[in-house]
N, C-alpha and C positions, 0 to 999 in steps of 0.2 A: 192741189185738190182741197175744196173745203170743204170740214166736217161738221155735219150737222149734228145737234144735240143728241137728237134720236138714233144717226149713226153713231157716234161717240158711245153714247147709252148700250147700245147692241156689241159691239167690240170689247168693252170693259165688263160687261154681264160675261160674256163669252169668256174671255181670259180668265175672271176670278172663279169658274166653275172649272175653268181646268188645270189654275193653278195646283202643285207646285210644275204643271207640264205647260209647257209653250201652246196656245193656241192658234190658230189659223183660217184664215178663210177670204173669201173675193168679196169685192166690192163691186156690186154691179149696176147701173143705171134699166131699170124698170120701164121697158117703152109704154108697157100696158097701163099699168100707172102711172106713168112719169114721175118716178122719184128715183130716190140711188138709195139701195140695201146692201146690207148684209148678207151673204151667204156663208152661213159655216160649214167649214171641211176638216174633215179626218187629219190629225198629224199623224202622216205615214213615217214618220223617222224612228230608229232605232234608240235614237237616244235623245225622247223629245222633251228634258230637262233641259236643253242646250239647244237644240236645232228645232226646225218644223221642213215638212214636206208638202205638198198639194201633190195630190195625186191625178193623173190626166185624166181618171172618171169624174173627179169634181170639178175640173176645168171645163170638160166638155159638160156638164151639167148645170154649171152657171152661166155657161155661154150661151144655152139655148131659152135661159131666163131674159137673156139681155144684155147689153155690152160690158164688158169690165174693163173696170177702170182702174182697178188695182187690186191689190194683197194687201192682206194685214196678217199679224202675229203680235204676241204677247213677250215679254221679258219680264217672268217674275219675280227677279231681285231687278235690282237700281242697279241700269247698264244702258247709259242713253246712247250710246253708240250704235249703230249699226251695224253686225259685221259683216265680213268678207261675203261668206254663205247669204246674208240678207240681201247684199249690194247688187250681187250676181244674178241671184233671182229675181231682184226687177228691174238688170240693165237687160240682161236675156229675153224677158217678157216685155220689154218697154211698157210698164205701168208702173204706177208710184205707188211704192211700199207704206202701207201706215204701221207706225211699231207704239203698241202700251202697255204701258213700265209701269208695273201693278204698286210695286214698292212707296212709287212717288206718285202715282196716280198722274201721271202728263203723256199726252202724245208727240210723237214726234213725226217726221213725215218724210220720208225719201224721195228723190224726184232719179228718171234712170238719167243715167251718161247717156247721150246720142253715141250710136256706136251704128258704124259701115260691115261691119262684121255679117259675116254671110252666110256660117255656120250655124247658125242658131234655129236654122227653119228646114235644110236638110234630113232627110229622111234617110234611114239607115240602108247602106246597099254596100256589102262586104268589096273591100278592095275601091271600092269609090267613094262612099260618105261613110265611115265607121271610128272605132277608136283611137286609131293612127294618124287619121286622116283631118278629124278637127283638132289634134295634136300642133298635124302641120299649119291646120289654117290658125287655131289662139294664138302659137308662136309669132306668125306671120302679121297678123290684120291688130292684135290688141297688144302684141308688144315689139311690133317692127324687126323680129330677128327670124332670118331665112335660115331653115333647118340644113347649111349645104352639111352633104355626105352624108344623110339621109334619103336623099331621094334616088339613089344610085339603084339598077335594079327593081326589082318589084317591089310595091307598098306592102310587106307584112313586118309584124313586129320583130323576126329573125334579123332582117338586112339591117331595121334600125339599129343592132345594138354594133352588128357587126361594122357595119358602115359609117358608125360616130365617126365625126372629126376632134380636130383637137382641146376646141371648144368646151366638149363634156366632163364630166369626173364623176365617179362612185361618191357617193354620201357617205362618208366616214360615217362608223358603226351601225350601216342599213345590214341585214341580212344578206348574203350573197352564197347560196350553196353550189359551190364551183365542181363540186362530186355529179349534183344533177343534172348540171345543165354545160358539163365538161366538153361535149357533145358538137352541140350546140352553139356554143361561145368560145371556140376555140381562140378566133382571135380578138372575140373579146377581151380573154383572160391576158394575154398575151400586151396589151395594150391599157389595162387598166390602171388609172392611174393611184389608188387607195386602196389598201388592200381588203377591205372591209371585214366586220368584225362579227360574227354570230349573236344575232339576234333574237328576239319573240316578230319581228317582222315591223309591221307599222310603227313608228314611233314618232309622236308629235314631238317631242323634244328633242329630237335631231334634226324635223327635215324642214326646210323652209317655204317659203311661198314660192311656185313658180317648178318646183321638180316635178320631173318625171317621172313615174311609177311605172313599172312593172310588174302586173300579176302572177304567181306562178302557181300552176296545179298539175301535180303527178311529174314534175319534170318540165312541165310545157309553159313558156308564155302566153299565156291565152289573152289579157287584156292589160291596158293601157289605161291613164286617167292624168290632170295635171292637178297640185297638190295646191290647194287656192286659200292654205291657212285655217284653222280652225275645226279640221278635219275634215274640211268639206274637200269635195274632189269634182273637178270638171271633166266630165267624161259621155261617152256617144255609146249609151246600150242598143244592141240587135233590138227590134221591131220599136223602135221609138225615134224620137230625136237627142241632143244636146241636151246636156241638163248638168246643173249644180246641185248636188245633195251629198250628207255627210256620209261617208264611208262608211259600207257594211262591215257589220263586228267579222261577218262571213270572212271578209276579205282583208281584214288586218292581218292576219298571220301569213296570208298569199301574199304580200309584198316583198317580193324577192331581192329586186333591185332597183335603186332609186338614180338618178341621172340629174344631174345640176350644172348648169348652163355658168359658163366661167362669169357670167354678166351678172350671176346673182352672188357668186365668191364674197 
């Protein structure tokens, strides 16, 4: 993508008014005018010192301005890296990310990974495209390992745990309340291989790129998400699609139990 002065202009205005917050917004190609703008959007994150969000009302509000052609966001300290969360969002989107680095004043420019993945445009429908379900296909299509002894039985998040093959392990020191979900996880517990250690629930500095989360509320596993570093989380919310954004502060103490694949060991 090349950036024009006046685009450049408009993205760096934007970020130094929202500095010390990450800013955000599309780049879209103008038919009416024939030029390529700006459009700025809301960071919908929780914690948009660190992350940014677009939200689908500004998605679909740029789109009806005219094609886009990419994302942009701000990093207001000197961090020319892209991360996990940024890369995600525009291999998901296939548009090319613009990132600028308020510190040093430089752009830099993401281009996505072509990716076959199939997940990404699925529409939410419980038991057929849902939380579980782009589990099995990320696992599958962007890191080639078939979930066997999951798919035994019907697709809900119970069978997963009970139905793990040998493959899996507790994440030493994740949360695991074996009183709540006793029930439930009978041969979970029975089979697990760490005994895990009473936690505050979410913990960046235990768990690695590529686990598995489990939510839990009131006793119940209600949702699923895969852990993509950086606290960001890939996961399939009711009435949307697929998406990468960083975990709600809501759901950090819901992280009940975490699942890590022996490939990541």
């Amino acid at each position: 993508m090349h950036l024009s002065e006046e685009l450049k202009d408009e993205i760096k205005s934007h970020s130094l008014e929202e500095t010390p917050k990450e800013c955000c917004g599309l780049i879209v190609y103008d038919d009416d005018k024939g030029k390529v703008k700006a459009i700025r959007c809301t960071n919908q994150s929780e914690n948009k010192e660190k992350h940014f969000e677009i939200s689908a009302h500004d998605y679909l509000r740029a789109s009806l301005s005219g094609k886009i052609l990419g994302m942009y966001h701000s990093h207001p300290e000197t961090t020319k890296s892209f991360s996990e969360h940024d890369k995600y969002q525009s291999d998901g989107h296939k548009i090319d990310s613009v990132l600028y680095i308020v510190d040093s004043d430089e752009f830099e420019i993401y281009k996505p990974i072509e990716s076959n993945s199939s997940f990404w445009t699925k529409e939410f429908k419980m038991k057929h495209n849902d939380c579980l379900t782009v589990i099995y296909d990320f696992y599958k299509e962007e890191l080639g390992i078939e979930l066997d002894g999951f798919d035994t039985g019907p697709k809900d998040i119970e069978n997963v745990v009970e139905n793990r093959d040998e493959n899996w392990v507790d994440v030493p020191s994740q949360r695991i309340d074996y009183k709540k979900v006793e029930e439930m996880f009978q041969k979970y517990k029975s089979i697990s291989c760490v005994t895990g250690i009473e936690t505050d629930g979410f913990d960046p500095n235990v768990l690695k790129k590529y686990d598995m989360l489990l939510l839990d509320l009131h006793g119940q596993i209600y949702h699923m998400a895969v852990y993509l570093g950086g606290e960001s989380i890939l996961h399939h919310p009711p009435k949307g699609y697929p998406r990468v954004e960083s975990i709600k502060h809501s759901w950090k103490k819901r992280v009940n139990i975490a699942l890590r694949h022996k490939k990541f060991l």
